[in-house]
N, CA and C atoms as a LAMMPS dump frame, in Angstrom:
ITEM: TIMESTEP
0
ITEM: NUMBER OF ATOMS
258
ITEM: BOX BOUNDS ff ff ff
-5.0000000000000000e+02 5.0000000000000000e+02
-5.0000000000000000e+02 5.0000000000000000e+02
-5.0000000000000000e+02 5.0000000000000000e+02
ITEM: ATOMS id mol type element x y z
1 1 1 N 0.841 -1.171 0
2 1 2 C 0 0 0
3 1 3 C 0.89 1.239 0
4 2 1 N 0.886 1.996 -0.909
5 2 2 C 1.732 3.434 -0.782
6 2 3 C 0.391 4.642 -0.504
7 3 1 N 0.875 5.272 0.173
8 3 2 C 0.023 6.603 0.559
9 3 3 C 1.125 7.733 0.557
10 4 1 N 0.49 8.897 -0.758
11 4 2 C 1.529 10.324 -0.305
12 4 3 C 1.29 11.121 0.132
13 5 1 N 1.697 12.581 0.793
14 5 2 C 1.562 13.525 1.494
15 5 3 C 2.678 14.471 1.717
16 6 1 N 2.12 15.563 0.507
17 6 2 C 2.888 16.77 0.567
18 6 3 C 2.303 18.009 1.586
19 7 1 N 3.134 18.599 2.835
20 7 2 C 2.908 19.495 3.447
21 7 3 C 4 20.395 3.234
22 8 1 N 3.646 21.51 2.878
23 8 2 C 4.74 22.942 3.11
24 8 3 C 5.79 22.325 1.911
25 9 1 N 6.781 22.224 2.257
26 9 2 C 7.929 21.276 1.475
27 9 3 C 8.464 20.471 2.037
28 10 1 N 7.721 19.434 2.468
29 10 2 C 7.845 18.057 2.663
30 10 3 C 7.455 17.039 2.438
31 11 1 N 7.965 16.73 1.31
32 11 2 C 7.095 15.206 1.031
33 11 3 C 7.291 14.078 1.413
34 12 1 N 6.187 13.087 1.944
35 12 2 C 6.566 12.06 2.412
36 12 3 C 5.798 10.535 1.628
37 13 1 N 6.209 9.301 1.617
38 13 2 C 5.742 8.192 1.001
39 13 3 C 5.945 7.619 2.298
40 14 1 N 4.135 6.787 2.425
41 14 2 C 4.079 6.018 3.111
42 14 3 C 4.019 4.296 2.834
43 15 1 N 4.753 3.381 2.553
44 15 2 C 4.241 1.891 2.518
45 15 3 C 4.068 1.201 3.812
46 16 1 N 3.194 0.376 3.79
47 16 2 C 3.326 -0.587 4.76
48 16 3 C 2.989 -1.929 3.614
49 17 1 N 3.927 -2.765 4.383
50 17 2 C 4.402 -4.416 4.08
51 17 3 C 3.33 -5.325 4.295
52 18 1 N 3.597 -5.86 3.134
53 18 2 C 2.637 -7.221 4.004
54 18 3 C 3.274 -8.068 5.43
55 19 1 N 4.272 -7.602 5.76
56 19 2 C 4.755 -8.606 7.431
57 19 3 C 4.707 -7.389 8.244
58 20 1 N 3.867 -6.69 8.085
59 20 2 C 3.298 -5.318 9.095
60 20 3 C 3.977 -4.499 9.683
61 21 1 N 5.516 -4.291 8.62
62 21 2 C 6.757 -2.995 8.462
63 21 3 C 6.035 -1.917 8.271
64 22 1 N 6.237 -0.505 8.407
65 22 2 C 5.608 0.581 7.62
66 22 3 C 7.379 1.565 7.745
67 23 1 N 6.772 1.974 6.283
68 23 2 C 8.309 2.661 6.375
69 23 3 C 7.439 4.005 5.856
70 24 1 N 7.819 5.198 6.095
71 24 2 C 8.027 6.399 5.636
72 24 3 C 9.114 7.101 5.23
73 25 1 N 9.154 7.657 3.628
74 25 2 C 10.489 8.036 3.484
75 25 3 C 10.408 9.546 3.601
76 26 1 N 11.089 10.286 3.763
77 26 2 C 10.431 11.758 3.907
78 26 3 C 11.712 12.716 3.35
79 27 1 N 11.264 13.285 2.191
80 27 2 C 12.34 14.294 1.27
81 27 3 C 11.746 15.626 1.777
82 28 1 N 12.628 16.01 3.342
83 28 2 C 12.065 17.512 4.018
84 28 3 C 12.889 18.796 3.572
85 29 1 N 13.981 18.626 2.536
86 29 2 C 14.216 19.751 2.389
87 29 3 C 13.795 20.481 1.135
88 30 1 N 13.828 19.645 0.321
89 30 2 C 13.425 20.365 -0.845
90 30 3 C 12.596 18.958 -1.864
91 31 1 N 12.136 19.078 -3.112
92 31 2 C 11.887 18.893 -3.882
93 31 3 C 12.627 18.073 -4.634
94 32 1 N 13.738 17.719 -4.154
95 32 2 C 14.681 16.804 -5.241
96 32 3 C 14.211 15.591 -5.413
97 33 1 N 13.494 15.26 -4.33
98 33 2 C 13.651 13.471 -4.293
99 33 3 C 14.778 12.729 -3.881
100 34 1 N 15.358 13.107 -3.162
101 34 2 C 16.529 12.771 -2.122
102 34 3 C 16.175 12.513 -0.669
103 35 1 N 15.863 11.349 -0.272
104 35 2 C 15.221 11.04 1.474
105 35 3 C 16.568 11.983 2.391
106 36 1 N 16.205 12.528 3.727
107 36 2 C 16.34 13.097 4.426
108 36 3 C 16.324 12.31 5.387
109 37 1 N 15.004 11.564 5.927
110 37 2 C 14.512 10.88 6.844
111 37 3 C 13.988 9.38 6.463
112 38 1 N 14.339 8.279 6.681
113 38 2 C 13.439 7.454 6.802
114 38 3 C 13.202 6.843 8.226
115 39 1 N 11.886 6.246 8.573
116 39 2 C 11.557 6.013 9.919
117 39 3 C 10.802 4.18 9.522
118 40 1 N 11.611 3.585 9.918
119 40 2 C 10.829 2.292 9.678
120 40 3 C 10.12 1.347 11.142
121 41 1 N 9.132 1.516 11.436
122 41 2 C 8.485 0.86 12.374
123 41 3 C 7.895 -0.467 11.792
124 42 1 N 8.693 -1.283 12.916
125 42 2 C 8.138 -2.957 13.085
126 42 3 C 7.613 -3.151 14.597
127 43 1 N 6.614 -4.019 14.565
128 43 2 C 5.879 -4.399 15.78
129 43 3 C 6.018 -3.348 17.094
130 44 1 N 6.844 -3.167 18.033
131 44 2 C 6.715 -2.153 18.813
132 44 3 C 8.347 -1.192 18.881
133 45 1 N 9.189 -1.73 18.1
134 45 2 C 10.178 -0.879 17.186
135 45 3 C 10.18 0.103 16.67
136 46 1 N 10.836 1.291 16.432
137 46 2 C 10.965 1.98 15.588
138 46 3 C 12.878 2.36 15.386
139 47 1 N 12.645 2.857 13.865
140 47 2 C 14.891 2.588 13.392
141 47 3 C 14.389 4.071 12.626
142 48 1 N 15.155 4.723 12.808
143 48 2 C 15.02 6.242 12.629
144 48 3 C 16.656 6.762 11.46
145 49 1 N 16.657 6.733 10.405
146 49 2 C 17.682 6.74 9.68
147 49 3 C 17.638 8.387 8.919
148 50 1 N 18.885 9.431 9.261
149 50 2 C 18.738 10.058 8.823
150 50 3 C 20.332 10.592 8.564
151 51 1 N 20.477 11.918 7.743
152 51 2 C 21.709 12.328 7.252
153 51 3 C 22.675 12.15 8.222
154 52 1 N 22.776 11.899 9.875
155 52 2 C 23.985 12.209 10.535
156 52 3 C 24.834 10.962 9.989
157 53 1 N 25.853 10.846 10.853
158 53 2 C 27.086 10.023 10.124
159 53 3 C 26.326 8.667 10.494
160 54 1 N 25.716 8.125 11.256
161 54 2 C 25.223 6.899 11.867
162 54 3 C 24.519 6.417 11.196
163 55 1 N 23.054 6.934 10.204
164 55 2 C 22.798 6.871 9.405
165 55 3 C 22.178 6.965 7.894
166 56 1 N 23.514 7.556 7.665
167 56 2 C 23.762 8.316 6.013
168 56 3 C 23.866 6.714 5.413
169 57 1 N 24.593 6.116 5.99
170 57 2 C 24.648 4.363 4.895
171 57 3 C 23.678 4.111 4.759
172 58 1 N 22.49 3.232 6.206
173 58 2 C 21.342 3.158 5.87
174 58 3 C 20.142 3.787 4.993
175 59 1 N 20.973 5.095 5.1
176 59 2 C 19.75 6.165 4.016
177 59 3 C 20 5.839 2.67
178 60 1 N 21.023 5.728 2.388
179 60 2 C 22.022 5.504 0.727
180 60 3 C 21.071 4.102 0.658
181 61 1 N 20.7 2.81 1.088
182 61 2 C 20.284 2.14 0.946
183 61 3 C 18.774 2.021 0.821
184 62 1 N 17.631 2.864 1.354
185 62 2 C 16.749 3.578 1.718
186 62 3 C 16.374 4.08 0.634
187 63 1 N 17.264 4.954 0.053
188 63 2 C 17.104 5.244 -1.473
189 63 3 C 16.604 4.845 -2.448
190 64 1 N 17.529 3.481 -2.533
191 64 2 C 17.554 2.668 -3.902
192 64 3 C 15.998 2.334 -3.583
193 65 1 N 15.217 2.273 -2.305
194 65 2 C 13.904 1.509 -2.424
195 65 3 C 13.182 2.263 -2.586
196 66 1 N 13.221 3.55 -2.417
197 66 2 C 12.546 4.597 -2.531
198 66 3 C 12.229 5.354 -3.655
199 67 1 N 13.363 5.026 -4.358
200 67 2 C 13.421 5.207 -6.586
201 67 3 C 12.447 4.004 -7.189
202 68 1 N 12.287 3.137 -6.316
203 68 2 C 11.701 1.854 -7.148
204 68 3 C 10.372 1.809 -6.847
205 69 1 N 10.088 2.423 -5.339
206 69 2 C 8.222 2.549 -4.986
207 69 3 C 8.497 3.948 -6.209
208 70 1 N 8.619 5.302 -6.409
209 70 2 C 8.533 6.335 -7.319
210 70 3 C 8.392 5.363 -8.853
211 71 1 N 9.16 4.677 -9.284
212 71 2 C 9.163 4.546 -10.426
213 71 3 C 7.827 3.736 -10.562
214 72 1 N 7.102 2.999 -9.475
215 72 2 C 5.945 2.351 -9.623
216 72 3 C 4.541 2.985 -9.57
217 73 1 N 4.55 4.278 -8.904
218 73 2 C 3.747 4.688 -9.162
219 73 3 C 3.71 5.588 -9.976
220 74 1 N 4.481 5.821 -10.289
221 74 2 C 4.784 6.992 -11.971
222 74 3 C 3.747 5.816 -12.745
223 75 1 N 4.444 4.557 -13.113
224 75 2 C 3.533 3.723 -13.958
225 75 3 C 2.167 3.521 -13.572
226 76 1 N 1.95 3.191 -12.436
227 76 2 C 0.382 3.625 -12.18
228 76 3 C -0.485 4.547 -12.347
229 77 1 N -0.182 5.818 -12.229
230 77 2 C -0.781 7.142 -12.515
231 77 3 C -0.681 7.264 -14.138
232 78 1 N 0.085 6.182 -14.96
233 78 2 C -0.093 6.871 -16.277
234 78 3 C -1.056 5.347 -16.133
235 79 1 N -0.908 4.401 -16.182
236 79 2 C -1.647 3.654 -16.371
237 79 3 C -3.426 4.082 -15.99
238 80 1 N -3.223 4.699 -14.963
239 80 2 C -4.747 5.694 -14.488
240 80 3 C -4.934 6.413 -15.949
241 81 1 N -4.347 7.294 -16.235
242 81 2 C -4.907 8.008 -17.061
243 81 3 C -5.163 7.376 -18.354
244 82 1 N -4.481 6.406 -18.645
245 82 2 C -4.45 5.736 -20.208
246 82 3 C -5.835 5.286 -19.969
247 83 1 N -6.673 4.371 -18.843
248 83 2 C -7.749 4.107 -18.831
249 83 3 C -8.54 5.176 -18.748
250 84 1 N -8.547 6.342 -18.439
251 84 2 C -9.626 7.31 -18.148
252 84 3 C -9.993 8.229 -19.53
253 85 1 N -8.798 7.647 -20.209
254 85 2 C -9.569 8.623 -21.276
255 85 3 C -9.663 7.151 -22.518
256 86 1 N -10.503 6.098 -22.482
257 86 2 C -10.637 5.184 -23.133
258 86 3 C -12.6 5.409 -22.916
């Protein structure tokens, strides 16, 4: 399930997993599409990954998943429209 939500200039993507992960990636400074923040909560967990040195790796990794939910719903939203005007 992806859910988005742009406030002010912050955008954030929400998934949650089918093994009941929810990750939020959140691009708070600008518009690039570059995560800032990701926050991944499992069962009563939460892993909080962001630019400091601790974790900038985890974020670099964070990324790559975060280009691949974007590139899926790019195809969905055109796929929306290819049906809507049929």
């Amino acid at each position: 399930m992806f859910e988005e939500s742009t406030i002010g200039h912050v955008h954030t993507l929400y998934v949650a997993k089918e093994d009941g992960t929810r990750i939020e990636y959140v691009d708070s400074c600008s518009a690039d599409l570059r995560l800032d923040i990701v926050v991944v909560k499992k069962g009563s967990g939460t892993t909080i990954y962001d630019r400091d040195e601790m974790g900038y790796s985890g974020l670099k990794n964070w990324q790559k998943e975060f280009d691949y939910y974007l590139a899926r719903i790019l195809i969905e939203k055109q796929m929306q429209s290819v049906t809507e005007k049929k």
